[in-house]
Every structure is written in structure tokens, then in C-alpha cells.
C-alpha positions in Angstrom: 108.6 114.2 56.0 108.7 118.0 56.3 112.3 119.4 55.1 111.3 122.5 57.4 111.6 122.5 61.4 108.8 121.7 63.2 106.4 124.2 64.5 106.6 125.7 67.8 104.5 123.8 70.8 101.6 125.6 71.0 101.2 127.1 74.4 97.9 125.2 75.7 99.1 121.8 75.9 99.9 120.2 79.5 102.9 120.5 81.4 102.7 117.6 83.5 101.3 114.2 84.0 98.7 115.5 85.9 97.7 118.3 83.8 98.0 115.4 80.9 95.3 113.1 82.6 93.2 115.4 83.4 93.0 116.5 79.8 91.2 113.4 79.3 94.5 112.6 76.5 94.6 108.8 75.3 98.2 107.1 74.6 97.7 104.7 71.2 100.2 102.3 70.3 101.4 103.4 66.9 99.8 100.7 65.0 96.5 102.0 66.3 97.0 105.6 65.4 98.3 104.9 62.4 95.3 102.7 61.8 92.9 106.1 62.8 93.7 108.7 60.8 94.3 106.7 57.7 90.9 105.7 58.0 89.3 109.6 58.6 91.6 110.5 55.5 90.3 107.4 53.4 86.2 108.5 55.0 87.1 111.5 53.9 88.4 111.0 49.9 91.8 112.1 50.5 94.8 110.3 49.8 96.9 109.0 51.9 100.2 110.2 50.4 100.2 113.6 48.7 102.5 114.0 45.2 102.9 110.5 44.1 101.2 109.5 40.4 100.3 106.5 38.9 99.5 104.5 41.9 96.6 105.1 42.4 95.1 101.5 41.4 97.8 99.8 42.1 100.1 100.2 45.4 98.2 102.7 47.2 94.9 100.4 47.9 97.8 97.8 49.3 99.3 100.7 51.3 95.9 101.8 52.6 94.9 98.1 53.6 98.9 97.2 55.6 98.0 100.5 57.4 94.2 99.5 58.5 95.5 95.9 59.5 98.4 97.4 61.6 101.0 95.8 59.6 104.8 96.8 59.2 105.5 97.3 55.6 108.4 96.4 53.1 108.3 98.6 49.4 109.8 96.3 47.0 110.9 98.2 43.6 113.8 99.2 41.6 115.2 102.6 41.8 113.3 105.9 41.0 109.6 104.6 41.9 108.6 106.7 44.7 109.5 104.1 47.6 111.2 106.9 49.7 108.8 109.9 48.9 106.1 107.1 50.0 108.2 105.8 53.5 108.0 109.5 54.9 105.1 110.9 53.8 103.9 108.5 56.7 104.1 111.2 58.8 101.5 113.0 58.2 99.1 110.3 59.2 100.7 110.9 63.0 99.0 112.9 65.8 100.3 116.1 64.9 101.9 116.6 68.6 102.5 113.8 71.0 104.0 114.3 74.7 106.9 112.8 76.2 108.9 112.7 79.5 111.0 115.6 79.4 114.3 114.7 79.0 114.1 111.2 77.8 115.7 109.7 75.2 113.4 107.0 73.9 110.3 109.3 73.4 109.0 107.4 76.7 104.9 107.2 77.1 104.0 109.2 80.0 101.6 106.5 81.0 104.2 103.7 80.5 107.5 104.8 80.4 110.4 102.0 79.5 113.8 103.9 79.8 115.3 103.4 83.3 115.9 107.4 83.9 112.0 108.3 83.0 110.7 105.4 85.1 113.0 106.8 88.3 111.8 110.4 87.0 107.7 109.1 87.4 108.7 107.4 90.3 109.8 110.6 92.1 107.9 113.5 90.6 104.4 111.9 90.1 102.0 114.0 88.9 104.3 116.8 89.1 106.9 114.8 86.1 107.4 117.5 83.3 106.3 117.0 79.6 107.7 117.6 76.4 105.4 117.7 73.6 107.3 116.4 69.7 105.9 117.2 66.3 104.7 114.9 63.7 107.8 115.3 61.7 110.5 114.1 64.3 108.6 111.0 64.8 110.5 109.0 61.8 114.2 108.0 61.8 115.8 106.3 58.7 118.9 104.3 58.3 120.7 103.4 54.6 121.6 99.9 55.7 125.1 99.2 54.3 127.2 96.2 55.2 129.0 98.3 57.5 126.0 99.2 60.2 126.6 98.3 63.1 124.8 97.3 65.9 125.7 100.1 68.1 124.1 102.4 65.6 120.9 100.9 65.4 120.5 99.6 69.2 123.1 101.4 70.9 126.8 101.4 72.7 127.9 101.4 76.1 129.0 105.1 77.1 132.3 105.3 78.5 131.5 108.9 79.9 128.9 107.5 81.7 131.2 104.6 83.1 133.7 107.6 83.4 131.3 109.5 85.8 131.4 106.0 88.4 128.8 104.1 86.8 128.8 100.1 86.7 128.9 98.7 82.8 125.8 96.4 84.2 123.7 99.7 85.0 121.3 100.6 82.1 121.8 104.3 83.1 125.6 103.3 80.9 123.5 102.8 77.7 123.7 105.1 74.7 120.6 104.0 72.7 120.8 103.9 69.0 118.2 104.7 66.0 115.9 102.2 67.2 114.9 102.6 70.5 115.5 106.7 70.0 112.3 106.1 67.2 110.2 104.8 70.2 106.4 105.9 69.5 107.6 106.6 65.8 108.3 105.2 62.5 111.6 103.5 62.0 112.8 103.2 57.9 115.4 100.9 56.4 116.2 101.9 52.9 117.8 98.9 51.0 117.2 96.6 53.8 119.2 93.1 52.2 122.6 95.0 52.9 122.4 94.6 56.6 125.1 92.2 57.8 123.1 88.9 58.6 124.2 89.6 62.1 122.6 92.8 62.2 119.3 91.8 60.6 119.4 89.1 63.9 119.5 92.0 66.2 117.4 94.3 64.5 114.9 91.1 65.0 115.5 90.7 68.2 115.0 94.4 69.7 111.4 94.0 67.1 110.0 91.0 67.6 111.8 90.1 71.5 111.9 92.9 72.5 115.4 92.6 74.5 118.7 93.2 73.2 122.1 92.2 74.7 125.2 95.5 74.1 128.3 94.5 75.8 126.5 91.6 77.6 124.1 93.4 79.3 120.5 92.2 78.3 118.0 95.3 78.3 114.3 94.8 77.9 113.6 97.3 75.5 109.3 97.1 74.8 109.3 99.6 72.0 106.5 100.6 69.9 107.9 100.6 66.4 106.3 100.8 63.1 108.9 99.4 60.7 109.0 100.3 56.8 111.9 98.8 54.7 112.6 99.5 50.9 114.4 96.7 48.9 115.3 96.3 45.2 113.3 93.1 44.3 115.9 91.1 42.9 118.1 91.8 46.1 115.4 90.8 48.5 114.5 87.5 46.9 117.6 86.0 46.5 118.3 83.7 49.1 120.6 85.0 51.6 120.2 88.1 51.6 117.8 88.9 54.3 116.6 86.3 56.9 113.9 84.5 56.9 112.9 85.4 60.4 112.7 89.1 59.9 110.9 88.7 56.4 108.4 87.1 57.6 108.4 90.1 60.2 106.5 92.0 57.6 102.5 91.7 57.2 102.9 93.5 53.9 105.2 92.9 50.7 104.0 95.6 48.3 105.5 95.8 44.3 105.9 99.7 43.5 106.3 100.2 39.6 106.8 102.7 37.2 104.6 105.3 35.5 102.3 102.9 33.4 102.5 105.8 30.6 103.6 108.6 28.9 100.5 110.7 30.1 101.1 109.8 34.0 105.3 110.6 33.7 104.3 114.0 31.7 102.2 114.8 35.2 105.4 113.9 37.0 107.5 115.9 35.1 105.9 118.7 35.0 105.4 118.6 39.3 108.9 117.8 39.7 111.0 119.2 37.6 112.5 123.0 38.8 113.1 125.8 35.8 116.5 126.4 35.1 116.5 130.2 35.3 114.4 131.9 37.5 116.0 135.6 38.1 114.7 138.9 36.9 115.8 139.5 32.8 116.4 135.9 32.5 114.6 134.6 29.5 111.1 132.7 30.1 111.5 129.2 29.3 108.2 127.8 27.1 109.0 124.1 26.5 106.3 123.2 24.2 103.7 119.8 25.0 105.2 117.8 22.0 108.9 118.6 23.4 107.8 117.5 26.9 106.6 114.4 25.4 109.8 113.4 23.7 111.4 113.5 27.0 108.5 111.1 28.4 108.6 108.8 25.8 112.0 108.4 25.7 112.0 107.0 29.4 109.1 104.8 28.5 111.1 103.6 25.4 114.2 102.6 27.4 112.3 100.5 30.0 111.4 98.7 27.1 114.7 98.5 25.5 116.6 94.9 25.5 119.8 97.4 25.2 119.0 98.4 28.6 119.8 96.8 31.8 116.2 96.5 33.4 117.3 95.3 36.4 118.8 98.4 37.3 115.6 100.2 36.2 115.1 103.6 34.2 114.6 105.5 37.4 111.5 108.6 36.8 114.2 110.8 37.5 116.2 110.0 33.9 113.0 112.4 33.1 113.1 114.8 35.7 116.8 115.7 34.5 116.1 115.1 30.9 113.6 118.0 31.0 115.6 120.2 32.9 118.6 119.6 31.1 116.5 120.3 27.3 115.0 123.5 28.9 118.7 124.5 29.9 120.0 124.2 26.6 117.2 126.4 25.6 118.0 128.9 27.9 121.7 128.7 27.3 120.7 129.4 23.5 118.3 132.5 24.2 121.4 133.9 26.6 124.1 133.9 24.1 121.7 135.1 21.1 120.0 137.6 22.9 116.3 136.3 23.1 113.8 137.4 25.5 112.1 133.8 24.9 113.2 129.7 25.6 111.7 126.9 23.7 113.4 123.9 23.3 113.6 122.3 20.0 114.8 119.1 18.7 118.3 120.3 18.4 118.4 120.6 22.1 117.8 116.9 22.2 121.4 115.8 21.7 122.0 117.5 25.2 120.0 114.7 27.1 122.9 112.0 26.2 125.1 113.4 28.9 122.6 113.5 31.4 120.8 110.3 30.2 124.4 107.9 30.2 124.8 108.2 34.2 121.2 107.0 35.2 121.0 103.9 32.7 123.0 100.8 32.3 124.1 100.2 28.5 124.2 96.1 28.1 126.9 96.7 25.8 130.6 96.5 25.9 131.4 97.5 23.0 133.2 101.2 22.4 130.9 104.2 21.4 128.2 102.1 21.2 126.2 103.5 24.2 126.2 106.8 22.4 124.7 105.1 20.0 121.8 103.3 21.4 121.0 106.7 23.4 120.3 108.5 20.1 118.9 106.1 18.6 116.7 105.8 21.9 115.7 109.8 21.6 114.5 109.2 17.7 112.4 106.6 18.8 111.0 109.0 21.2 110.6 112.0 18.3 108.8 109.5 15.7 106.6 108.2 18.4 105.5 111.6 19.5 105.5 112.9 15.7 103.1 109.9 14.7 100.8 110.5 17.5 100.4 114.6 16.5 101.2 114.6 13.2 99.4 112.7 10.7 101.4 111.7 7.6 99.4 112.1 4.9 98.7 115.8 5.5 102.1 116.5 5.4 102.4 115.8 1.7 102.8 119.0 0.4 105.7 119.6 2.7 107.5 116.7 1.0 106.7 117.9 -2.6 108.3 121.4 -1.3 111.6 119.8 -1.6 111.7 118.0 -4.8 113.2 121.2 -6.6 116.4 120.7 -4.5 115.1 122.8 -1.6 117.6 123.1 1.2 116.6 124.0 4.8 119.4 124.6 7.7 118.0 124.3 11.3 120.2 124.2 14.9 121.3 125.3 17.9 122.9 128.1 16.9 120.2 129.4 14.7 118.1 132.7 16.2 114.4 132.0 16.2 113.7 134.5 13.6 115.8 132.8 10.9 112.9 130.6 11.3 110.3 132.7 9.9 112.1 132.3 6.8 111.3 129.0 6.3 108.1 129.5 6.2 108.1 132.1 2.8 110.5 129.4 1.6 108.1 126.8 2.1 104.3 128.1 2.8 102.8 124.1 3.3 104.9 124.4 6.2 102.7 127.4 7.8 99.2 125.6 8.4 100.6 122.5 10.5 103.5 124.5 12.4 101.1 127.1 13.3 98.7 124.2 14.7 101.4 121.7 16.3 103.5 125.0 18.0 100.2 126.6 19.7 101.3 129.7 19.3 102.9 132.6 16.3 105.8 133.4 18.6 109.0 133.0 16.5 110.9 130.6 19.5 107.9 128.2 19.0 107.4 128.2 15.4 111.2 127.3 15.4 110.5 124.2 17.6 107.7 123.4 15.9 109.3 123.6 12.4 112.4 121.7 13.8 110.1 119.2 15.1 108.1 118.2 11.7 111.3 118.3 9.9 112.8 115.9 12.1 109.9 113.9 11.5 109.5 113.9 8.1 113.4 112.6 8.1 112.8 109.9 10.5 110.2 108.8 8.3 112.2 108.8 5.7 110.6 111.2 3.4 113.6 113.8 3.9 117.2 113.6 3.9 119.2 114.8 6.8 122.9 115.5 7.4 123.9 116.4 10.7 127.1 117.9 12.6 126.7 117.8 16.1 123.6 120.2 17.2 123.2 121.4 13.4 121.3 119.6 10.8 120.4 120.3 7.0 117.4 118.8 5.4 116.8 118.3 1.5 114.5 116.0 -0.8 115.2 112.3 -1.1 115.0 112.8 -5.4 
């Protein structure tokens, strides 16, 4: 859904009912024009939902097929995976203008209106009945069910200005509609759908699947043309109790959404997502090198694997979304207090992603200061996977050999970059494989790089390493 206001109406579409049939203009049920353009856009090789990676294979063929066989859809998934992004970018497979009665509102079909007011209003005016043409984007209404929704807000509430001004409570012209007849000719979403009150899933039923719905008594025939799309975490939906049967089986399509199958495809989503820390003129520019990057994707993969980790609650994509930005931010903190033009994370900015890794995860462990621990252990696991992968071992020898005539080497935080180049007249094996992991002779990513392959070399255990907070000293094993 677009986070902009719509676009103006443009200027040559008709005014009135009669002006609308004589354009020769069609009124669809939703289903059906849903059911249209998704299949131009599939004819035509595009996708039906724009900025969402790693489903292709998987739950986009299912979306594609509940949309061609005009079925209302439930995303089953745990948090972070896309299920929201997905819900409204259902939009933009609308009619990019549709007309309504002017003034009516339940978005009533010129052809067939259903609210008592717009059926009066036809009734009187004819052909002459004014129009109001709505954008794409105001076609879709979405509700976070919590225990405390009422009916009123989803069906509606008596008025009592309307009873005020004279009118009986049995006259429909009393009613104050609610989300779901208001998303009439659009698409109505219910995010975490088992936390409606049974009671309310009953009349959220009803209004769907009756099509009538009693507030205050007074039974309204309400023929609404509704897509419905719910979200639910899987283990909520399943247990018995939660939802009723009778509206489950008012979906014609359960799909599973998942997480990024690999590091490559949440890299892709990173690097879409995530939004620079500084972006002003004089700030520093912010490199974050592809090995750094992957750190911060493996280490999400790592904890979905992780029996320390509560997978019910999930390792939501955005645990790498922050991670990133918060390493890059550290970097830039670091080039703003020493002065450097240039921002390249290295693996002493790592111990930054704790405090921004501990509020999207659930520790299984009560036991104090052990979370902290499991997190770093968590972000080596990432740094040896990623060394292993670009840094063969055995090349690395000489490196090792470097520090058998109690060579010391400080790296940190609170080092410059250029204290870096140093290193490298102190140990020349380092040049050939920093210059080739870091991409580049710049003295910000030659520090990463060197940080990196030292790190590496420790969690392999062919260097020592003593560490205080962001700082760290390395030395032979002899």
C-alpha cells in the first residue's frame, strides 16, 4: 500500500451514472478483478508483489494460484517474514480508479448500490446521481485484532447523533458502519487474526459468509464484496480454540511464509532494506565491506538454528536489518570522534549488535548473564563461518609463523585506520590476503580486513586473543 496520498482524479472520468454507462465502464466483483490483473501481470513475467525475496518458489506460486481461483487468503508465519509487506502490496493488482456514489459510506457500486442513503440517492437522481472516483490505494483497510475489538469497530454502532436528529434506532439511516462494510469493493486485512474474541470471529463470519449482521438488534443485510486476507502465527492458529472452525474454513487458501532459505537471499534483503546511518553533507561515507555484511547475515541464519533460541518466536529478518545498521553506526560513530573522512565496519564493531540483537530474540535461558553470552558466542559463529568460506586456512600459514617471535598486535574501536598500516610493515604475510579479502588499499578497509583475518585466525585457534570490551590484543599460541 502506497505510504503517499493518492493521486488526484484525473479530469476525464464521468460524473454521473449516465455519463458512467455510457462509457461502456464494467463493475467486477473483486474476486474477479483481482483474478484479471494478476493474470496480465503473470502473462506478462512480472511479479505479483514487488520487494519481497526468497519466495519466489515457494509462497508466491501459492499466492498467484488463491488469487486466480478467487480465494480469500490467510498468511500463516512467525514474525518478520514478509506477511504484512505481502497483505498490502495487493493493491496494486486493483483497478487503479474505481467510481462510487458520491457521498456514501460503503464505497456503494453505482450499478448496485447496498447502503440505504445511496439506494434513496439512485432512486431520486437517476442518471443524474453524482460520482466519486477512489484510488487503488484506499481500497484496503486493516485491523490488529486484539482481544479487545469490538464489534462496533469492525461492523459498526448505532449513532446517537443520528437518533439525536429524530431518527428511529430501527432505521438503517441510525447506523455508523465499521471497518468492514466501509472496505466494501476493497480488501479487508486482519493481522493476528486468533486474538479476536470468539464472539467477534462469529460476527465477523456472519457479515462474510451471511451477509447480515444484527447491532443493537436491528438485523441489516449487508451484501458486501470483501476480499479477506488474515496473518496468523502458526502455532496460534492451530491450536484448538483459537479461531473457529466456521471462519477457517472461510479461507480457500492457507499459505506457510518462511524465512530467507540463505545467507545469499537475506544479504539481498539487507542491502534493500536497510537505510545508511548518516546521510548529510561532511558526514563520513559509510563502506561496510561484503565479508562484514555477511557476518551480520550469518548470524541470523545461525540463530534460527540455535537450540538456545526460542524458534517459536522466530528470528524475525529484521534482527538483520538493525544488525546492519547498528555495525555501520558504530562505524560512523568511530570515523566522527577520530576525524575520518571514511566508515568501514570492522569486527570490533561487532560487539555493538548485542544490544540491538537481545530485544528481537528470545534467550531459552534463565540463567543470569548468560544471554550475553550465547549472543557472542552466536556472532563468532557467524565470523568463523564467513572466515572459512573466504579465507582458506592453509594460505594463511605464514601469518601464524609471524607470531611465533612473541609478536604482539593491538586492534579496536578506538584505533584510527592508519595505525593499521602498521601492521602490515610489522607483519608483510599479512599484505597479500588483506589486500585481496578488503577489495580495496584504502586504510578504513585494510583495518577491517586485517581485524577480520585476525579474528579468524583466533577463532581457529591458531592465535591467542585477550579482549576488553571493543579492544582486543592478539599474540602466538607458543
Amino acid at each position: 500500500m502506497s505510504a503517499s496520498f493518492p493521486p488526484t482524479t484525473p479530469p476525464d472520468l464521468p460524473a454521473t451514472l449516465g455519463e458512467l454507462r455510457a462509457s461502456g465502464w464494467e463493475s467486477l466483483p473483486i474476486h474477479e478483478e483481482l483474478r484479471r490483473n494478476a493474470a496480465a501481470r503473470i502473462a506478462a513475467g512480472l511479479p505479483l508483489v514487488e520487494r519481497v525475496l526468497g519466495f519466489e518458489d515457494t509462497v508466491l506460486p501459492q499466492i498467484e494460484n488463491a488469487l486466480l481461483a478467487g480465494h480469500d487468503i490467510i498468511l500463516l508465519g512467525e514474525r518478520g517474514q514478509a506477511k504484512t509487506r505481502i497483505v498490502r502490496s495487493l493493491t496494486s493488482l486493483l483497478d487503479e480508479w474505481l467510481p462510487e456514489i458520491a457521498g456514501s459510506e460503503i464505497r456503494d457500486d453505482p450499478y448496485n448500490p447496498v447502503s440505504r442513503p445511496a439506494r434513496d440517492l439512485v432512486a431520486r437522481e437517476g442518471d443524474r446521481t453524482p460520482l466519486h472516483w477512489v484510488h487503488r490505494d484506499t481500497r484496503f483497510s486493516e485491523k490488529l485484532a486484539t482481544p479487545d475489538t469490538s464489534i462496533s469497530d469492525l461492523i459498526g454502532e448505532v449513532d446517537p447523533i443520528k437518533v439525536a436528529e429524530g431518527r428511529y434506532l430501527s432505521d438503517e439511516l441510525t447506523l455508523h458502519y465499521g471497518l468492514v462494510p466501509r472496505s466494501n469493493r476493497g480488501i479487508f486485512a486482519v493481522n493476528e487474526l486468533p486474538d479476536l474474541a470468539e464472539r467477534i470471529q462469529v460476527g465477523l463470519l456472519n457479515v462474510l459468509e451471511e451477509r447480515d449482521v444484527q447491532i443493537r438488534g436491528f438485523t441489516v443485510r449487508l451484501p458486501l464484496d470483501i476480499v479477506l486476507v488474515a496473518t496468523a502465527n502458526p502455532e496460534d492458529y492451530t491450536n484448538r480454540g483459537r479461531i473457529i472452525t466456521p471462519l477457517k474454513d472461510r479461507f480457500g487458501a492457507q499459505i506457510r511464509t518462511h524465512y530467507p532459505p540463505d545467507t545469499a537471499t537475506e544479504l539481498e534483503i539487507i542491502h534493500q532494506e536497510a537505510r545508511p546511518p548518516v546521510d548529510a553533507p561532511g558526514s563520513p561515507t559509510v563502506e561496510v565491506p561484503a565479508f562484514m555484511a555477511e557476518v551480520v547475515a550469518e548470524l541470523s541464519q545461525l540463530a534460527r538454528q540455535s537450540p538456545h533460541v526460542n524458534q517459536r518466536s522466530g528470528v524475525s529478518v529484521r534482527l538483520s536489518i538493525s544488525n546492519y545498521e547498528t555495525m555501520s553506526a558504530n562505524a560512523v560513530r568511530r570515523s566522527l570522534r577520530l576525524g575520518e573522512s571514511q566508515a568501514v565496519p570492522r569486527v570490533s564493531d561487532l560487539g555493538a549488535l548485542i544490544s540491538s540483537t537481545q530485544g528481537k530474540i528470545e534467550i531459552e535461558s534463565l540463567e543470569e548473564g548468560r544471554e550475553d553470552r550465547i549472543l557472542n558466542g552466536l556472532v563468532s559463529a557467524a565470523v568463523l563461518t564467513v572466515f572459512r568460506r573466504r579465507c582458506p586456512t592453509e594460505e594463511l600459514g605464514p601469518i601464524v609463523a609471524a607470531f611465533d617471535d612473541a609478536r604482539v598486535i593491538h586492534a579496536g574501536d578506538d584505533l584510527p585506520a592508519t595505525a593499521y598500516s602498521d601492521i602490515l610493515i610489522q607483519v608483510p604475510s599479512l599484505q597479500a590476503p588483506v589486500l585481496a579479502l578488503a577489495g580495496s588499499e584504502t586504510p578504513a578497509a585494510v583495518a577491517s580486513a586485517i581485524e577480520f583475518i585476525l579474528e579468524g585466525l583466533h577463532l581457529t585457534k591458531r592465535l591467542n586473543k585477550e579482549a576488553a570490551g571493543a579492544k582486543a590484543t592478539y599474540r602466538g599460541r607458543g
